[in-house]
Wavefront OBJ file of the C-alpha trace (Angstrom):
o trace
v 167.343 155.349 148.280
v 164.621 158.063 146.604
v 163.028 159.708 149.617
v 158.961 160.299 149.078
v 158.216 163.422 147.675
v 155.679 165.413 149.722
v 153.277 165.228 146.845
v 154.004 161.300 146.631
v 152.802 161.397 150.306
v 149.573 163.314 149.807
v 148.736 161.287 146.736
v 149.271 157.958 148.776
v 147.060 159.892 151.503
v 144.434 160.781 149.255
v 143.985 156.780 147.539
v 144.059 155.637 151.017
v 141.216 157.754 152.829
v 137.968 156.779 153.061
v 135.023 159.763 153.334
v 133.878 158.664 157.281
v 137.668 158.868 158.036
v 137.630 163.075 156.904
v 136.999 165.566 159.401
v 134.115 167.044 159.924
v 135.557 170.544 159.717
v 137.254 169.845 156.190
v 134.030 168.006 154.666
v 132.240 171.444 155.906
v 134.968 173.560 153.821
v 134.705 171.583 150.835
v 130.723 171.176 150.530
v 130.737 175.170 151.142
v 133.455 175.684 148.661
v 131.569 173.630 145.993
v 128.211 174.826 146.794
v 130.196 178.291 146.138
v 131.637 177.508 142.753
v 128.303 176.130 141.949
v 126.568 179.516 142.426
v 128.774 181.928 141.221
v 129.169 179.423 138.150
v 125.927 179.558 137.350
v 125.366 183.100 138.241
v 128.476 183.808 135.056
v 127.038 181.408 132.974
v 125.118 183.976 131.255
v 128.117 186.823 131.329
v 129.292 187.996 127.882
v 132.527 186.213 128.400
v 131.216 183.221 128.945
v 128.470 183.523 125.610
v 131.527 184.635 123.310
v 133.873 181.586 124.521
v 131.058 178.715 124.403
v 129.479 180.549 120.800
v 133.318 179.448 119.855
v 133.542 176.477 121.283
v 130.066 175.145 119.635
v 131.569 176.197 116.247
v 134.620 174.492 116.691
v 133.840 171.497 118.766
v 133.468 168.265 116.662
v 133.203 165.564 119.183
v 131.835 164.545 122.394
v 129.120 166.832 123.208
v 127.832 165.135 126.847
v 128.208 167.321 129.707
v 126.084 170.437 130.280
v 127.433 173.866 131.052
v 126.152 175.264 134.417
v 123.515 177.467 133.837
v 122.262 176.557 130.492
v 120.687 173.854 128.529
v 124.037 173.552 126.222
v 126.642 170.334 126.352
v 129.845 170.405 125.402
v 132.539 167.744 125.532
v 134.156 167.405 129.254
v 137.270 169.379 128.733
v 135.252 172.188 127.028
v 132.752 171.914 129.621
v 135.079 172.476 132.485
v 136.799 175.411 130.463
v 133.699 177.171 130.373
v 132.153 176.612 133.906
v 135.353 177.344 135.680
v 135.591 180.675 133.053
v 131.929 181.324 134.567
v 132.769 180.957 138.269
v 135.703 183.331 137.366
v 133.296 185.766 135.378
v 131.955 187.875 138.218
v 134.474 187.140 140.844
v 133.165 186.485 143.445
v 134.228 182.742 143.659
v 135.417 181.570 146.889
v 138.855 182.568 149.058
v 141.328 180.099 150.511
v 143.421 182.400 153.325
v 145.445 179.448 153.526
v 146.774 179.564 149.806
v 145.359 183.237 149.187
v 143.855 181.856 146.010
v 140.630 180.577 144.579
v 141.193 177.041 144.494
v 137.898 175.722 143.627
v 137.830 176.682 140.035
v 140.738 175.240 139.129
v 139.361 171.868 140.466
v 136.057 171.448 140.716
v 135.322 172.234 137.318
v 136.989 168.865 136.045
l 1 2 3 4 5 6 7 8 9 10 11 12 13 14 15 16 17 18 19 20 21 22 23 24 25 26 27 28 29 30 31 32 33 34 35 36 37 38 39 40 41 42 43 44 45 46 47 48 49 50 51 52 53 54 55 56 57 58 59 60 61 62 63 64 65 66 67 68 69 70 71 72 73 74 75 76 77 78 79 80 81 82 83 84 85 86 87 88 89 90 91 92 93 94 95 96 97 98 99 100 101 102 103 104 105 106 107 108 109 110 111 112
């Protein structure tokens, strides 16, 4: 017999919990990480890297054009969206710290 996987666990975690079931100190953690990537997301959004890589993307995008880019009035299909806000919470780095993985994990997930 295949024994679960610990990522098989989470992921049967995760469908199962309901938001009133969460603790209050991990709800706190992940509003303030998100109101975090927010700012700093915004706050890149006008950084050259981020002008150069969505100047690109407009030339070459063909399809899909319904999500906005933080900071400015410009859509962009989904996966071209979330390329470009989590390149603008990345821009100025100053996007949020987890001690626990001694990463930025909010970039790489809130952006999608």
């Amino acid at each position: 017999m295949n024994q679960p996987t610990l990522l098989s666990a989470i992921a049967r975690w995760i469908v199962s919990a309901d938001f009133p079931d969460l603790p209050d100190g991990e709800i706190a953690a992940a509003r303030a990480a998100l109101t975090d990537f927010v700012a700093v997301a915004a706050a890149g959004s006008g950084t050259s890297v981020v002008r150069n890589a969505a100047a690109y993307a407009a030339q070459n995008e063909r399809t899909g054009a319904c999500v906005q880019q933080l900071g400015r009035s410009v859509r962009f299909s989904p996966r071209t969206a979330a390329f470009l806000n989590g390149t603008a919470a990345h821009a100025l780095d100053f996007d949020d710290v987890s001690w626990t993985t001694i990463g930025h994990p909010t970039v790489g997930i809130a952006p999608t």
